[in-house]
C-alpha positions as CSV (number, residue, x, y, z in Angstrom):
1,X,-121.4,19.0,-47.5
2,X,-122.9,22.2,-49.0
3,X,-122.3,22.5,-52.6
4,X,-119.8,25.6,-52.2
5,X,-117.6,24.0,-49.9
6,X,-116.6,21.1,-52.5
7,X,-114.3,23.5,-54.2
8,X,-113.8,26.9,-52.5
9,X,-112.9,28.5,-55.9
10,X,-115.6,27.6,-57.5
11,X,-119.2,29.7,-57.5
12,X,-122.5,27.0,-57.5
13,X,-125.8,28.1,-59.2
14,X,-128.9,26.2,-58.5
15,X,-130.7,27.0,-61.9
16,X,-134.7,27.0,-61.9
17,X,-136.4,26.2,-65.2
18,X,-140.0,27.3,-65.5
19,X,-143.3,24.6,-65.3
20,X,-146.5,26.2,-64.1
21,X,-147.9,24.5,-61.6
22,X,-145.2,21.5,-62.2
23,X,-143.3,24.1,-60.2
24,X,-143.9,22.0,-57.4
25,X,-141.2,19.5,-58.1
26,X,-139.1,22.0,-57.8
27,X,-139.7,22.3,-54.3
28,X,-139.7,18.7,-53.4
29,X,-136.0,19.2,-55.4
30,X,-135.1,21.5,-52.7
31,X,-136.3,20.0,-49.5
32,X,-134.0,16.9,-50.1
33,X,-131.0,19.0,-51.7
34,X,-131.7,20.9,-48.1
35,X,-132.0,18.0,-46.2
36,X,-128.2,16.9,-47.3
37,X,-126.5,20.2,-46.6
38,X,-126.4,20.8,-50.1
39,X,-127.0,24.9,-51.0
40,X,-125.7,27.2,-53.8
41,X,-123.8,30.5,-54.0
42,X,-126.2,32.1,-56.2
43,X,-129.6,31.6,-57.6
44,X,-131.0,31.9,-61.8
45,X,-134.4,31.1,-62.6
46,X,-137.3,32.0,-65.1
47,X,-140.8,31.8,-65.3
48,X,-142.3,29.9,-62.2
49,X,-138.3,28.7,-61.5
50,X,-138.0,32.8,-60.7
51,X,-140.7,32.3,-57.9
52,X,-139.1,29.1,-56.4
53,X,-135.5,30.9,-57.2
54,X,-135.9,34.1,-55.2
55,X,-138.0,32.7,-52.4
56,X,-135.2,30.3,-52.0
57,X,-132.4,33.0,-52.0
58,X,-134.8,35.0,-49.4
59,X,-134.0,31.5,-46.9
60,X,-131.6,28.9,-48.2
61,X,-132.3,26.8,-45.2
62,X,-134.3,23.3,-44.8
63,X,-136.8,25.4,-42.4
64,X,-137.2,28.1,-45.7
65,X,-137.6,25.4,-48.2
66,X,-140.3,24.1,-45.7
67,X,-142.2,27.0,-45.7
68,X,-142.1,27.0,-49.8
69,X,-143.6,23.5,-49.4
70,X,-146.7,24.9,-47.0
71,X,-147.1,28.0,-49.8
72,X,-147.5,25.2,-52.3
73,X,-149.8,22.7,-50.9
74,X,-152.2,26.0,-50.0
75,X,-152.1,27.2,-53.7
76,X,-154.8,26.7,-56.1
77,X,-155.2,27.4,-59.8
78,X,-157.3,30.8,-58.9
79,X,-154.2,32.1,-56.5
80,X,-152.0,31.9,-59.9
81,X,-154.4,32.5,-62.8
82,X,-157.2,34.3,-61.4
83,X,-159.5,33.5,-64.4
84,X,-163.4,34.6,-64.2
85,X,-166.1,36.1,-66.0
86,X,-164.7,40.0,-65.4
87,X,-161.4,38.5,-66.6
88,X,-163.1,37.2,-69.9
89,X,-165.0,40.1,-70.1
90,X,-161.8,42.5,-69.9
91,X,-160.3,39.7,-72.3
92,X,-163.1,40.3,-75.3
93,X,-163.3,44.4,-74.6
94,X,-159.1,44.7,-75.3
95,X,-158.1,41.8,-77.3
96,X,-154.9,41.8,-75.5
97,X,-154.6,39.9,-72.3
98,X,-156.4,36.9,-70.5
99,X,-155.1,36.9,-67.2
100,X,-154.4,39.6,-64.5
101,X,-150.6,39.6,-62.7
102,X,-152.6,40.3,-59.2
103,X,-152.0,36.5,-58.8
104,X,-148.3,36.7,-58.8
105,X,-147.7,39.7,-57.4
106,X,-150.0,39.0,-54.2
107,X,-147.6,35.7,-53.7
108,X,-144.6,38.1,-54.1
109,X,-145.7,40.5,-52.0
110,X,-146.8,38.3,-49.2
111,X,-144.2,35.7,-49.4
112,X,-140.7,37.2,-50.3
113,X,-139.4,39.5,-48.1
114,X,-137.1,42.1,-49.9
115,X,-138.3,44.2,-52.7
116,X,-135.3,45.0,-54.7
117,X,-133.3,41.6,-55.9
118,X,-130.4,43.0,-54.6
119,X,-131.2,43.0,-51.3
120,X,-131.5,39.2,-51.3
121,X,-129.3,37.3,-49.1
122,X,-128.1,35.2,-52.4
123,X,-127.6,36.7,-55.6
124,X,-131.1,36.5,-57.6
125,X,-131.0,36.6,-61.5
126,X,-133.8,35.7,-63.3
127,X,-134.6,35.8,-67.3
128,X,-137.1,37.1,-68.8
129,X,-137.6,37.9,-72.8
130,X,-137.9,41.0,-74.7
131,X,-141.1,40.3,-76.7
132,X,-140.1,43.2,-79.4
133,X,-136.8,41.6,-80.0
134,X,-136.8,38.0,-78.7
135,X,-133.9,38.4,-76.5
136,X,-133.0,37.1,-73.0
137,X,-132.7,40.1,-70.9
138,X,-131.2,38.9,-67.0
139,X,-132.4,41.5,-63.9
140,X,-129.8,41.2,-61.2
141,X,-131.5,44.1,-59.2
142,X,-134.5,46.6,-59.1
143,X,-137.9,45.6,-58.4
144,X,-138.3,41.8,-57.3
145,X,-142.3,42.1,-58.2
146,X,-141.6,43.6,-61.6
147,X,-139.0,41.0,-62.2
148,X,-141.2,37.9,-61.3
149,X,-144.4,39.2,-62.9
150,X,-142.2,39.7,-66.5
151,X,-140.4,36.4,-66.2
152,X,-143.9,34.6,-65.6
153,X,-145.9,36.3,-68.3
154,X,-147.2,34.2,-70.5
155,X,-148.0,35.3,-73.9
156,X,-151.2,36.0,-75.0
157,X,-152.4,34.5,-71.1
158,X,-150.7,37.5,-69.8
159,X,-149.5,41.4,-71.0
160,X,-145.6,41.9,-71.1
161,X,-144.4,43.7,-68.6
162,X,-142.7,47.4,-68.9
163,X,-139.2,47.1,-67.4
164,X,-136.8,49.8,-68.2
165,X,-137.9,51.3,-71.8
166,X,-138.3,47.2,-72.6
167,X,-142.1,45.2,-72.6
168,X,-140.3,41.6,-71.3
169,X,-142.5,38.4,-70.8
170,X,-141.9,34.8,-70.0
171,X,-138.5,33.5,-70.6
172,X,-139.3,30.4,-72.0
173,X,-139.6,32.5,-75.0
174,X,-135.4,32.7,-75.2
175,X,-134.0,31.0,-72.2
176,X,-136.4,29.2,-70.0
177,X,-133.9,27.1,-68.2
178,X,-131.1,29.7,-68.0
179,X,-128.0,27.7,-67.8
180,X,-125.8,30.0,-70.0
181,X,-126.8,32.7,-68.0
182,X,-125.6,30.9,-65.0
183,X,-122.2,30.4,-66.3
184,X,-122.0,34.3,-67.6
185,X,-122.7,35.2,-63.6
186,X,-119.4,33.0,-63.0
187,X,-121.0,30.3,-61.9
188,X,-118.6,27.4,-63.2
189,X,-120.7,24.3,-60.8
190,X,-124.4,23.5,-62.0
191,X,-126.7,21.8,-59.9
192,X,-129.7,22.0,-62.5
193,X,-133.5,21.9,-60.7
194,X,-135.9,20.9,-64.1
195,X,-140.1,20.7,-64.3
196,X,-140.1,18.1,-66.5
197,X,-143.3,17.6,-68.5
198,X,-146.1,15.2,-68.2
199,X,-144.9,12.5,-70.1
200,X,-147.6,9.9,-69.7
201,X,-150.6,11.5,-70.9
202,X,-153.3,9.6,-72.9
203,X,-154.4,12.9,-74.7
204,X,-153.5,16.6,-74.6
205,X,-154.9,19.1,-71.6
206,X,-158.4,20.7,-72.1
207,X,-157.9,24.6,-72.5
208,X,-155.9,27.4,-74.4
209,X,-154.4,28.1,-71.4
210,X,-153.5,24.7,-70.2
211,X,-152.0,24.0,-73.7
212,X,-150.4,27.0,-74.0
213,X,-148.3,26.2,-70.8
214,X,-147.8,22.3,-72.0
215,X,-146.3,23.6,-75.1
216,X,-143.8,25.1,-73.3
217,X,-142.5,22.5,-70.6
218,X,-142.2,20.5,-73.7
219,X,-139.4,24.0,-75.0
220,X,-138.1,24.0,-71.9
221,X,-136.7,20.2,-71.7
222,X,-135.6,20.6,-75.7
223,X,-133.4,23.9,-74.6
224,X,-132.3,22.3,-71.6
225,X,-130.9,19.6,-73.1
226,X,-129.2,21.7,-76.0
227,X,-127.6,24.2,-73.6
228,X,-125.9,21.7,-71.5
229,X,-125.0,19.4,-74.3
230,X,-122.9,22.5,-75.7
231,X,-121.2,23.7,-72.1
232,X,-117.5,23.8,-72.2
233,X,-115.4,21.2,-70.3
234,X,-114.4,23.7,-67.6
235,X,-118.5,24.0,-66.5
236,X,-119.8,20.7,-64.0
237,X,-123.0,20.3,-63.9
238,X,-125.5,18.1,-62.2
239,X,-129.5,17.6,-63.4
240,X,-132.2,16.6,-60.3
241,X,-134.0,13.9,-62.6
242,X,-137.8,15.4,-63.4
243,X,-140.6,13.0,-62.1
244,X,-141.5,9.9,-64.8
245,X,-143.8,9.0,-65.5
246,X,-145.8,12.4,-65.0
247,X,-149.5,13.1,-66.0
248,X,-151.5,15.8,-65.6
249,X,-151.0,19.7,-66.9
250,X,-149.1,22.3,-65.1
251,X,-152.0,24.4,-65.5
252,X,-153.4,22.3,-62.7
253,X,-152.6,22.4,-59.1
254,X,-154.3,19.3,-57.6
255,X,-151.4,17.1,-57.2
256,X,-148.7,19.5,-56.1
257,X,-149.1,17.2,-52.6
258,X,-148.0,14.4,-54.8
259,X,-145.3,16.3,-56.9
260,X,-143.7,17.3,-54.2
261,X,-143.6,13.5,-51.7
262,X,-142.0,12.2,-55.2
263,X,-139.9,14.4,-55.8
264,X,-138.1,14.4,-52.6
265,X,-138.2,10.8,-52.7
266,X,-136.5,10.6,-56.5
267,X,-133.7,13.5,-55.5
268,X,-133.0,11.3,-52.5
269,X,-132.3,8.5,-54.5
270,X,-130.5,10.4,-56.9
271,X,-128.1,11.9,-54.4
272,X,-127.9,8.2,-52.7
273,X,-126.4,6.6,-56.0
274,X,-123.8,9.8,-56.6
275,X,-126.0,12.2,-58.5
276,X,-123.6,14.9,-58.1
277,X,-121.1,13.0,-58.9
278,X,-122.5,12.4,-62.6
279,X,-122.2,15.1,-65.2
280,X,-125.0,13.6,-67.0
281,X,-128.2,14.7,-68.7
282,X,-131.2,12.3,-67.7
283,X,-133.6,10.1,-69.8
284,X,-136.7,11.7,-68.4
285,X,-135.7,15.0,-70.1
286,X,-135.2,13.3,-73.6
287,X,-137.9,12.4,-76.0
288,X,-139.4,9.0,-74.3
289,X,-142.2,6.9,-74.6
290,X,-144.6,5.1,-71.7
């Protein structure tokens, strides 16, 4: 049964943290959430959950969130963060940015297919930050590139973006899994699509950027898990368990095959033993040891 049918009264949001390259998960998320009829009424998401989010809304059907999957598996690090010895050069000369957006914006540009967000068959909303005045600022229409490249900048990897008299970066900054923002688009019904973050590693990933980007899957489960802890009564809500144990960084894209088979197989599960039937916050997004 889709999600929206349960209660016709009440609006679903599928809600898309941000990951890097665990972003993947995500997808494996969807393709069993797909697979079982299950779909949303609307769509929030930041940093790479703003990619995943709006190409979602562009085809909420198992045959769209295949084609997400094939995007994936072709994607390498260089597609995303096009790092090379002009970039590093450009770096040194202005002191100000380490990374070019033609990454993002070429997958934008050759993958979703409307260019204003409110042309998307599902309502898109997706978070970014204002990096003058830290706050979350939510685009609901305009530009679907300028929206994506802001919610994904990194800072100090990437240079804000200008959006409307505002220089907005990566949302993890104030709202990286956006649940409130959710419930403030009348969403009342959660179904809550985390990263997680690699759990099980021996020793921390080699490189600023790499680091920079575990740092904040690491934010991200710590604000999930305070946001939904302090939702009212009236708001369900239902968390896809992240994979555990996970290793690896999300600057890396090597095992997005792998991210993905697991996931579907752990969301399976989950649905199998009454996952949205639990208003629960799983383990794997709480401080845990292997």
């Amino acid at each position: 049964m889709p999600a929206s049918d349960a209660n016709s009264a009440t609006k679903t949001a599928f809600v898309f943290a941000g990951g890097g390259s665990f972003g993947a998960i995500q997808v494996g998320m969807l393709q069993s959430l797909a697979g079982h009829g299950v779909c949303a009424d609307m769509v929030v998401g930041s940093s790479v959950g703003a990619l995943n989010g709006t190409f979602y809304a562009s085809d909420p059907t198992p045959k769209g969130v295949d084609r997400l999957a094939a995007i994936w598996r072709g994607l390498t690090r260089h597609d995303v963060f096009p790092i090379s010895w002009k970039t590093m050069l450009g770096f040194l000369w202005r002191r100000d940015f380490l990374i070019p957006h033609d990454g993002v914006r070429k997958l934008v540009d050759d993958h979703i297919p409307f260019r204003n967000l409110e042309d998307a068959p599902l309502p898109v909303h997706i978070v970014a930050t204002d990096i003058i005045t830290g706050d979350a600022v939510v685009m609901s229409e305009g530009s679907t590139a300028a929206a994506i490249l802001a919610s994904t900048s990194i800072p100090g990897a990437f240079s804000p973006i200008r959006y409307r008299d505002r220089f907005l970066a990566d949302g993890a900054i104030s709202s990286n899994t956006p649940v409130r923002v959710a419930v403030r688009k009348g969403a009342r019904r959660l179904i809550v699509l985390p990263t997680g973050h690699a759990c099980a590693n021996d020793d921390p990933p080699v490189g600023a950027v790499a680091n920079a980007l575990h740092a904040l899957t690491l934010l991200i489960a710590r604000q999930l898990v305070n946001e939904l802890e302090n939702l009212g009564p009236d708001v369900e809500y239902y968390v896809v368990p992240p994979l555990c144990p996970l290793v690896g960084s999300p600057y890396d894209f090597s095992r997005t095959d792998d991210h993905i088979s697991r996931a579907v197989q752990v969301t399976d599960e989950w649905l199998a033993q009454g996952g949205l039937e639990k208003r629960e916050i799983p383990h794997e997004l709480r401080p845990h040891e292997h």
